[in-house]
C-alpha beads as a LAMMPS data file, in Angstrom:
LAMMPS data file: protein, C-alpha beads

322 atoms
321 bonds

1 atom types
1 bond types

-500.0 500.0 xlo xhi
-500.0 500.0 ylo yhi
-500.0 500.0 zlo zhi

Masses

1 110.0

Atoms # bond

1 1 1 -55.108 120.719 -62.448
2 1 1 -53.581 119.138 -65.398
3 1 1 -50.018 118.595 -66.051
4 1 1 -48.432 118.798 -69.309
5 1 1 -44.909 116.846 -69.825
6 1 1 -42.729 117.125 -73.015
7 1 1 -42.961 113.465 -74.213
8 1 1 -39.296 114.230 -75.264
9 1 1 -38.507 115.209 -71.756
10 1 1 -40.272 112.292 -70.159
11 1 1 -38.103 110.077 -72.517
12 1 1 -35.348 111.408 -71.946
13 1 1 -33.856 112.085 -74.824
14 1 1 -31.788 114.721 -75.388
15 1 1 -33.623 118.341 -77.265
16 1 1 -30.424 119.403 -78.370
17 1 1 -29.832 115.989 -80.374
18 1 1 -33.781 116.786 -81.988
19 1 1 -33.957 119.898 -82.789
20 1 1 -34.953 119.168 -86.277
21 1 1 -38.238 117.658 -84.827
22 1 1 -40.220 120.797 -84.253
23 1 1 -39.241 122.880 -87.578
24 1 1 -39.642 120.368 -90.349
25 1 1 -42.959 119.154 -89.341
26 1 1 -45.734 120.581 -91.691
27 1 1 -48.217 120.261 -89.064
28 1 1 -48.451 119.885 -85.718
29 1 1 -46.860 116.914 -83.944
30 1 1 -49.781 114.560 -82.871
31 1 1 -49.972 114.002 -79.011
32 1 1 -49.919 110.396 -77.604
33 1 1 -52.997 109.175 -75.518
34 1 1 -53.551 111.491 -72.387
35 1 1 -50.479 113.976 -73.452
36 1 1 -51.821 117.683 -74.969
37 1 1 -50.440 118.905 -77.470
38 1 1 -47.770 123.036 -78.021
39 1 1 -48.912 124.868 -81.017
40 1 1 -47.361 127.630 -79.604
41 1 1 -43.887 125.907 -79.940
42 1 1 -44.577 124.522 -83.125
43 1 1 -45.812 128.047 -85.018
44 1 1 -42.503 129.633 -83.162
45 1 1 -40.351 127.075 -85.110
46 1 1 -42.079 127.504 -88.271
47 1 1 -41.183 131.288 -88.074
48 1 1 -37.886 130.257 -87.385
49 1 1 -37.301 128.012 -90.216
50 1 1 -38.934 130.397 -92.469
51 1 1 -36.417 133.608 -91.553
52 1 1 -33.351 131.249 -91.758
53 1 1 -34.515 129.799 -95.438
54 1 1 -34.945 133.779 -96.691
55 1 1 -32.908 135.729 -94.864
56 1 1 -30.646 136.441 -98.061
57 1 1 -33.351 137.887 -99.541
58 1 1 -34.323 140.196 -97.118
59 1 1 -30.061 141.240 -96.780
60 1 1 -31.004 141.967 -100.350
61 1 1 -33.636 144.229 -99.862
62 1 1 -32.131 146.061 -97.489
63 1 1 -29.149 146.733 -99.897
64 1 1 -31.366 147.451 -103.065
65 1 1 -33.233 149.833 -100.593
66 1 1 -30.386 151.464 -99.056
67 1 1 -28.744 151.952 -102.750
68 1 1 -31.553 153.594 -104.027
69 1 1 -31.620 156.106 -100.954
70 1 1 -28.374 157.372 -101.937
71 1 1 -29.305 157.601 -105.622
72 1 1 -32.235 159.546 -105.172
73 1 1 -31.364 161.477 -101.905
74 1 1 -29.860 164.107 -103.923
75 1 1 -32.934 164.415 -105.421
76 1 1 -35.705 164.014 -102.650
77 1 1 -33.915 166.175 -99.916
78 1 1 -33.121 169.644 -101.451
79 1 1 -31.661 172.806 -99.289
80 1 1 -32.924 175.925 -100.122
81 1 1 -29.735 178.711 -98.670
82 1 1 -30.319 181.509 -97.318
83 1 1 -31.360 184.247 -99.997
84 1 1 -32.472 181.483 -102.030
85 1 1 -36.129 180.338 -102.916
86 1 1 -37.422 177.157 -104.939
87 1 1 -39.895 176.640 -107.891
88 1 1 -40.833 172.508 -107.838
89 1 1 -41.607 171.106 -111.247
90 1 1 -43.763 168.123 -110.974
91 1 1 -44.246 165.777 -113.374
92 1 1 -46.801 163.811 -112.932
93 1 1 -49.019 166.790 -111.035
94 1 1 -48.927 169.430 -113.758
95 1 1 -45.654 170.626 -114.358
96 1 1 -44.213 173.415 -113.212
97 1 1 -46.173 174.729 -109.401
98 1 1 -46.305 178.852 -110.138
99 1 1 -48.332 179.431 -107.049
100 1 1 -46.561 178.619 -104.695
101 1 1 -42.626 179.488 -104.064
102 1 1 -40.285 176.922 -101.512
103 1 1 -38.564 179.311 -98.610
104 1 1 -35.685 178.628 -97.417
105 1 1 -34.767 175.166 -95.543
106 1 1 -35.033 171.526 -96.084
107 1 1 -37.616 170.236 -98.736
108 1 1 -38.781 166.949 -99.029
109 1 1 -39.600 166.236 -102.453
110 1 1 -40.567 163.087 -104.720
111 1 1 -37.731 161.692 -106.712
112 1 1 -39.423 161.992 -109.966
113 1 1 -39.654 165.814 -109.290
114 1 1 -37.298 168.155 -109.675
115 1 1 -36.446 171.620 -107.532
116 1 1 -35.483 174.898 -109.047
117 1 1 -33.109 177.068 -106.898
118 1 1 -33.376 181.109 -107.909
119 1 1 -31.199 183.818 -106.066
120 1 1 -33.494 186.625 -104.953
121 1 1 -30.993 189.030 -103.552
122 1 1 -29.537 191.876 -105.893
123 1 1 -27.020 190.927 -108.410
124 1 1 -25.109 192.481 -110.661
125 1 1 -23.978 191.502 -114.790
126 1 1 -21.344 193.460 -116.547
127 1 1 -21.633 194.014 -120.004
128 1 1 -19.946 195.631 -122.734
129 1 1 -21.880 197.095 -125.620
130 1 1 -21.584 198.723 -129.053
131 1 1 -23.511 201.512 -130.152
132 1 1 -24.010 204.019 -132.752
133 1 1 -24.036 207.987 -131.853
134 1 1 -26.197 210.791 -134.211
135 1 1 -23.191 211.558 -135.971
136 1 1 -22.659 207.846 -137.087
137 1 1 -19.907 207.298 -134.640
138 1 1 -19.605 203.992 -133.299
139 1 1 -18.714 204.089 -129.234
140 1 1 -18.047 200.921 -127.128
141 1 1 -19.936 200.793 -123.632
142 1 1 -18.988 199.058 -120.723
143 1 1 -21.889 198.716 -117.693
144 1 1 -22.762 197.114 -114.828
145 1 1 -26.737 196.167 -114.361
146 1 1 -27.834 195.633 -110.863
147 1 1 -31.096 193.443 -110.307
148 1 1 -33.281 190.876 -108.291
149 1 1 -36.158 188.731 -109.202
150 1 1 -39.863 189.389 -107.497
151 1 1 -39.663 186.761 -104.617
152 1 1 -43.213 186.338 -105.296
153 1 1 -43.154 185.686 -108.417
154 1 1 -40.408 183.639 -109.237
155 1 1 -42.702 180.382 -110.348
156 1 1 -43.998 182.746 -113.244
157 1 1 -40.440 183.900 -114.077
158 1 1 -39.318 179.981 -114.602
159 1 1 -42.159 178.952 -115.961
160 1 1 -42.026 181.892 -119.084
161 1 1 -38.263 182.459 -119.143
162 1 1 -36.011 180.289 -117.262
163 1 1 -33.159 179.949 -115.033
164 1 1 -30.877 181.894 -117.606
165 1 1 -33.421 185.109 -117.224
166 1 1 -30.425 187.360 -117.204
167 1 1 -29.116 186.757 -120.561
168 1 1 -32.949 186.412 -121.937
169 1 1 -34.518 189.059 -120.453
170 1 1 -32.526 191.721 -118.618
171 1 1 -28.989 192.344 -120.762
172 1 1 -31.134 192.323 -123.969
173 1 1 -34.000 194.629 -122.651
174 1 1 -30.859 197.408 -121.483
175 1 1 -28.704 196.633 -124.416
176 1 1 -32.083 197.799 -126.292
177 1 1 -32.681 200.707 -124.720
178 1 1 -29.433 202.524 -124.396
179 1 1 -29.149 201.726 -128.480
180 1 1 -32.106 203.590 -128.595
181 1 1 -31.151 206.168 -126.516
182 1 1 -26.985 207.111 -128.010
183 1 1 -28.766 206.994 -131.506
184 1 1 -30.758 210.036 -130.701
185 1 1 -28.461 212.064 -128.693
186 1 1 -24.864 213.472 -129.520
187 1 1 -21.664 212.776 -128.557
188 1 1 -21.035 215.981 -126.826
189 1 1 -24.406 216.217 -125.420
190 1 1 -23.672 212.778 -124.099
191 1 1 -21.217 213.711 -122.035
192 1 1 -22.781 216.751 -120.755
193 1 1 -26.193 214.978 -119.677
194 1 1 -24.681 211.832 -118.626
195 1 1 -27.180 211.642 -115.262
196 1 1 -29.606 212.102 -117.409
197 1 1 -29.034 209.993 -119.791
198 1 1 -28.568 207.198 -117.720
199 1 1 -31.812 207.572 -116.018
200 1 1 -33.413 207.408 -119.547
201 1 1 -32.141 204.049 -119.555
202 1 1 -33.063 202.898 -116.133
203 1 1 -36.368 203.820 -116.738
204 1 1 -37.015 202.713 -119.960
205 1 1 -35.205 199.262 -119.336
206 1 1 -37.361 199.115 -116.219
207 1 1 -40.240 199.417 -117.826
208 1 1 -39.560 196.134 -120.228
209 1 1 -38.368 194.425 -117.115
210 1 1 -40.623 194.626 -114.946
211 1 1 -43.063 193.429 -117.222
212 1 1 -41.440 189.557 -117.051
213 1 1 -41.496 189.830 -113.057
214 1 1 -37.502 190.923 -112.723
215 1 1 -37.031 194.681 -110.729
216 1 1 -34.246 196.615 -112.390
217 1 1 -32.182 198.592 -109.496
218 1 1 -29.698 200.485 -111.365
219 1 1 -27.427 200.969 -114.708
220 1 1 -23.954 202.280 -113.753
221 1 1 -21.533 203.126 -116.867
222 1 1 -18.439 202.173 -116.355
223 1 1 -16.336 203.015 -119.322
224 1 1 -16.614 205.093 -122.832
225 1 1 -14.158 204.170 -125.423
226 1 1 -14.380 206.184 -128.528
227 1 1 -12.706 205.515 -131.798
228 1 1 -8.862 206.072 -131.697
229 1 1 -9.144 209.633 -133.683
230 1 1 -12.275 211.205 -131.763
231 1 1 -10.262 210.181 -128.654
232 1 1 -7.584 212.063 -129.935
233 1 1 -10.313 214.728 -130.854
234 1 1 -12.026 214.767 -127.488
235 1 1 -8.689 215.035 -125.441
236 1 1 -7.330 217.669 -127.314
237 1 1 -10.438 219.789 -127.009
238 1 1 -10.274 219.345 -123.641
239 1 1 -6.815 219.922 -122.851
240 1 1 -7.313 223.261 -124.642
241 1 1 -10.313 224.307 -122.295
242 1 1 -8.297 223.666 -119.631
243 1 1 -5.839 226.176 -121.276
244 1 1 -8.364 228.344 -121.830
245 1 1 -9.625 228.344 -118.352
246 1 1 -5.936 228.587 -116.928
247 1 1 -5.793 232.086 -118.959
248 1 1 -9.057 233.437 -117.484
249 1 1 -7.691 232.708 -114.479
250 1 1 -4.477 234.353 -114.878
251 1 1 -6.099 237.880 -116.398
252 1 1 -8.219 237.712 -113.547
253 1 1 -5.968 237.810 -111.294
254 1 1 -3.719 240.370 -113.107
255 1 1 -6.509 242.452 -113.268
256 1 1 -7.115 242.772 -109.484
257 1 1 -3.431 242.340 -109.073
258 1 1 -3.565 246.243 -110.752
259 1 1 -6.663 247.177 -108.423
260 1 1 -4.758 246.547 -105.721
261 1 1 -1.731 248.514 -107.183
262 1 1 -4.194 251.362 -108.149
263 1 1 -5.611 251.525 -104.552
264 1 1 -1.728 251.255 -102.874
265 1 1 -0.666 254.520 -105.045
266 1 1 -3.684 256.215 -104.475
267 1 1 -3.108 255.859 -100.646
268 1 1 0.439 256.821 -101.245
269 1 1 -0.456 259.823 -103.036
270 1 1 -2.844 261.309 -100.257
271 1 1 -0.189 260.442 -97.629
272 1 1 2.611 262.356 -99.580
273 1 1 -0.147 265.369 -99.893
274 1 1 -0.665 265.639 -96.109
275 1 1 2.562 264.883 -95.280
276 1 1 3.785 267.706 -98.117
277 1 1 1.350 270.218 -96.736
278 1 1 2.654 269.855 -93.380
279 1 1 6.419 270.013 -94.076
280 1 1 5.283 274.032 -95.315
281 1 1 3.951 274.826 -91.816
282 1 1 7.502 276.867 -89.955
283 1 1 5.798 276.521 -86.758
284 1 1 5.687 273.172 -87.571
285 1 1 9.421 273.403 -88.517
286 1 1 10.228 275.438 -85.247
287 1 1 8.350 272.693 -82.928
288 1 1 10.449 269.653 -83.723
289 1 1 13.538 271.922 -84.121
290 1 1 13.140 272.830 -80.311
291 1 1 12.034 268.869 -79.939
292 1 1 15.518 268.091 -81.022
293 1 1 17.270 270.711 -79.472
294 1 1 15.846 269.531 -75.725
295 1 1 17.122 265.870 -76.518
296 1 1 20.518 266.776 -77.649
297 1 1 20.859 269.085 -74.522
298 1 1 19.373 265.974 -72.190
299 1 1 21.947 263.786 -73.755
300 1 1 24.878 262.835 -71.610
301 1 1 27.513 263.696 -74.853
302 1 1 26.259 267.207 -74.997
303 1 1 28.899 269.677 -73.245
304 1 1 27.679 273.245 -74.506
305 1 1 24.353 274.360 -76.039
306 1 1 24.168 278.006 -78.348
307 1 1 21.102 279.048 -79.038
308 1 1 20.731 281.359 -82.578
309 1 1 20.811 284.796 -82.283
310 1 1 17.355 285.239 -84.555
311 1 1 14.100 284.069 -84.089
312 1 1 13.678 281.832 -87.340
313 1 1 17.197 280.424 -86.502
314 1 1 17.356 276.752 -85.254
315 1 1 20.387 276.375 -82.448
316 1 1 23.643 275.270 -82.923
317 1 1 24.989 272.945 -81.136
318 1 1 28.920 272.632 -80.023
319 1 1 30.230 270.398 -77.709
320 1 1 32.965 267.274 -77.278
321 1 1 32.393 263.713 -75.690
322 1 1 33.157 263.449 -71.959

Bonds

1 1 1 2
2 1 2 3
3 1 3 4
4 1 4 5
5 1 5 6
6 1 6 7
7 1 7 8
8 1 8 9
9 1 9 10
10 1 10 11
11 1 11 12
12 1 12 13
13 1 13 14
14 1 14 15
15 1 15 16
16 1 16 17
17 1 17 18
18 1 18 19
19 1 19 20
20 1 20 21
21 1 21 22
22 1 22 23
23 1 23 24
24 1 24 25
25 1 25 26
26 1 26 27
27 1 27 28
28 1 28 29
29 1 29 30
30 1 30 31
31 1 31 32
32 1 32 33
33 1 33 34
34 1 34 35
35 1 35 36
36 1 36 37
37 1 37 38
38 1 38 39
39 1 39 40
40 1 40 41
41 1 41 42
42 1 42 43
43 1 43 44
44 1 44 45
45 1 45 46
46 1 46 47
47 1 47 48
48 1 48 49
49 1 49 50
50 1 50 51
51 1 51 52
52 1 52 53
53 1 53 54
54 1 54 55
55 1 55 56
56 1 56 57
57 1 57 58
58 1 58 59
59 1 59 60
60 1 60 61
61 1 61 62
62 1 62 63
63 1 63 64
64 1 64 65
65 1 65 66
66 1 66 67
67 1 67 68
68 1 68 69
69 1 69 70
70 1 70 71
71 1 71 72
72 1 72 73
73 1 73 74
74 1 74 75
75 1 75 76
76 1 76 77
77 1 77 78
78 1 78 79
79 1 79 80
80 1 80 81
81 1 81 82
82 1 82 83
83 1 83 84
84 1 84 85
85 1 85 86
86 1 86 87
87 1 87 88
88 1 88 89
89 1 89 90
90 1 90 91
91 1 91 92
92 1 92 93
93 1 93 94
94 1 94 95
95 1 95 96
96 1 96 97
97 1 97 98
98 1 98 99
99 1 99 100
100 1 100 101
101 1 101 102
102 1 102 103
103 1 103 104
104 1 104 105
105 1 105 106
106 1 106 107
107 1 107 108
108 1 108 109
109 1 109 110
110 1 110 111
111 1 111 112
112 1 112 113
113 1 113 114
114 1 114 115
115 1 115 116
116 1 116 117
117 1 117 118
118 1 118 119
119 1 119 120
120 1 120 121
121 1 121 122
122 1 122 123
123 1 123 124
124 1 124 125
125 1 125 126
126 1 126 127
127 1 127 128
128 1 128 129
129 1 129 130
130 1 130 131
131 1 131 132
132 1 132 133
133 1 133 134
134 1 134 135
135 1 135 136
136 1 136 137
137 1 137 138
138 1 138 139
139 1 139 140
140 1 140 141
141 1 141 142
142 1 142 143
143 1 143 144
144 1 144 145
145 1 145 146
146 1 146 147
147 1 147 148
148 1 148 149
149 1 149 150
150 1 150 151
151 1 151 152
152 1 152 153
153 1 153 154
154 1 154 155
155 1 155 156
156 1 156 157
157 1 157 158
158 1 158 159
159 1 159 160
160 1 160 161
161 1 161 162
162 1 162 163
163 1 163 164
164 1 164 165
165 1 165 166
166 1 166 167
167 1 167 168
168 1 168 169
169 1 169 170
170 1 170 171
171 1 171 172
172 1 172 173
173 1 173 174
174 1 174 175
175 1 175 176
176 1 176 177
177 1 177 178
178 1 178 179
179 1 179 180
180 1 180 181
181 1 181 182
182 1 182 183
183 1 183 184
184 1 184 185
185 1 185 186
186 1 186 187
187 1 187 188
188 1 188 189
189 1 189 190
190 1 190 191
191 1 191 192
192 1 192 193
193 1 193 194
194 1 194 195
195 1 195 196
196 1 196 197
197 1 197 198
198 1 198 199
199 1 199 200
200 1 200 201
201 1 201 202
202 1 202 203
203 1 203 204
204 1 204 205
205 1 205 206
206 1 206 207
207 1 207 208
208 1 208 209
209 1 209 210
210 1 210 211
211 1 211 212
212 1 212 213
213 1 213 214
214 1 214 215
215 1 215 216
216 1 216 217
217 1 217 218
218 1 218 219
219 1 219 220
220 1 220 221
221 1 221 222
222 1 222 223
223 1 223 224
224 1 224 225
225 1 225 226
226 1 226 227
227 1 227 228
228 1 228 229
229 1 229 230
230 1 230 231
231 1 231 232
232 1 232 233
233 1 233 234
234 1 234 235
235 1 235 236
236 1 236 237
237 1 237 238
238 1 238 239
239 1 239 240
240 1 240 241
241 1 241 242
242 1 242 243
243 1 243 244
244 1 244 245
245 1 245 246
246 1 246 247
247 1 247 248
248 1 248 249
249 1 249 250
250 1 250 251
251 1 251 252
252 1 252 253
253 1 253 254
254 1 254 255
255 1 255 256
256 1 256 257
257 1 257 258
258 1 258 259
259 1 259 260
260 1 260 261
261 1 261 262
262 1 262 263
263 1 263 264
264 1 264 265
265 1 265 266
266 1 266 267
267 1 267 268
268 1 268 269
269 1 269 270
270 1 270 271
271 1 271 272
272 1 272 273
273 1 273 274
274 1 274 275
275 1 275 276
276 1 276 277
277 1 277 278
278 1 278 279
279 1 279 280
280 1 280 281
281 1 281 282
282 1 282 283
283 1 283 284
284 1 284 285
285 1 285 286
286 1 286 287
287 1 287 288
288 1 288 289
289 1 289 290
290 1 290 291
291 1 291 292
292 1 292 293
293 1 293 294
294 1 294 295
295 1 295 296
296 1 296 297
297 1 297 298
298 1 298 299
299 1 299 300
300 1 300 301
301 1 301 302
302 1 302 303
303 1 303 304
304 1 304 305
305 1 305 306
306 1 306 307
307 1 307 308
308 1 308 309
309 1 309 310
310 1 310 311
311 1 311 312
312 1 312 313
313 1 313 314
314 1 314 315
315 1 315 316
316 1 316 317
317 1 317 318
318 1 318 319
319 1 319 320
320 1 320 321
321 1 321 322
């Protein structure tokens, strides 16, 4: 079995003091008569050598790398909230991706691309509007408008309106229709049919809205404001119906206040019939004469009793305390 012996070794000269041997050698150190050769060694040096002459560059790859992580990880990882969904635009794959909609979560996107965050839970945009009546009277408005986009169709929505679908699409579209509406109807009928009214509005602003792939939940008025003298107009009018209604009140209840006195004297005037009738009966008279006469004698302050001497007579009484 052969033996293999460092020539350096068998020399004895120190590694440590020629370490430069193995590294700068181009090629492989030649081998003396009868002594192989370590291309192993040699190809470990040359690695070596080589990752010691560029390691700067590489430290500057790393830091080119890691700076352009955190420039574009704003823009490659994306969270989607809850309530939220995404629309991706891509730009070199088409544009904007309408058939498909991001759920919510971490996205991994492409840094060229860009991700579109839309709210899909209700929300609600107060406006204030100024319209004209029938009667050419100009009243000021004030709603709220309570919506949400179609979760399914949100790509569509971005694509043909925008983010900014709310002052584009869904203030305009009610703003239109409750012009429309106050034009045709007047200002006392207004205030009569207000449920009604309103759900004109909802219906016909639904309608519209709908169309661009936004569901309209409600339109809630808020305030009227009328012009300073048909305010003045209106509350006057109505203070006097409240008069007015305060008067029926009080004739009706004057009215059966006299029933009721009506039905008291007619009871009073039967009772003083009966009772009149029956103060004419002298048997009657006679009864509760006796009545009395039998208490006074059973009282203890009763000393002598004297009967009269006729028959329609009452008695007389005469007597002194004990």
């Amino acid at each position: 079995m052969p033996i293999f012996v460092d020539p350096e070794v068998d020399s004895g000269v120190d590694q440590k003091d020629n370490l430069s041997y193995p590294y700068t050698d181009t090629k492989p150190p030649t081998a003396e008569p009868g002594v192989p050769t370590q291309p192993k060694r040699w190809l470990r040096g040359q690695f070596v050598s080589s990752v010691r002459e560029n390691l700067r560059y590489f430290y500057l790859i790393v830091a080119v790398m890691t700076l352009l992580l955190i420039l574009f990880a704003p823009r490659t990882f994306v969270i989607i909230n809850s309530g939220e969904v995404g629309v991706q635009y891509r730009l070199l794959m088409g544009g904007t991706r309408t058939e498909y909609v991001y759920p919510e979560g971490l996205r991994v996107i492409l840094p060229w691309n860009e991700m579109f965050i839309y709210s899909i839970r209700v929300q609600e945009a107060k406006d204030e509007v100024s319209v004209l009546t029938k009667e050419g009277l100009v009243v000021k408005l004030k709603i709220s408008v309570r919506f949400h986009p179609d979760e399914s169709l949100v790509g569509l929505l971005h694509k043909e309106i925008g983010p900014n679908y709310k002052d584009r699409l869904v203030l305009p579209e009610v703003e239109s229709a409750l012009r429309e509406n106050v034009a045709q109807t007047n200002l006392e009928d207004f205030y009569e049919s207000e449920s009604g009214f309103m759900q004109r509005i909802i219906n016909q602003s639904s309608e519209r809205v709908s169309a661009k792939y936004v569901t309209l939940d409600s339109v809630i008025l808020r305030e009227v404001e009328l012009p300073p003298r048909v305010q003045s107009a209106v509350e006057e009018k109505m203070t006097q119906q409240q008069q007015l209604r305060a008067y029926e009140f009080r004739i009706k209840r004057e009215l059966q206040e006299a029933d009721r006195r009506k039905i008291e004297a007619t009871s009073l005037a039967e009772y003083n019939g009966i009772l009149g009738r029956s103060l004419n009966n002298p048997a009657l008279l006679k009864y509760k004469g006796l009545e009395v006469t039998r208490e006074l004698a059973n009282s203890p302050n009763t000393k002598t009793v004297i009967v009269g001497t006729s028959g329609a007579s009452l008695p007389i009484l005469f007597g002194s305390e004990k």
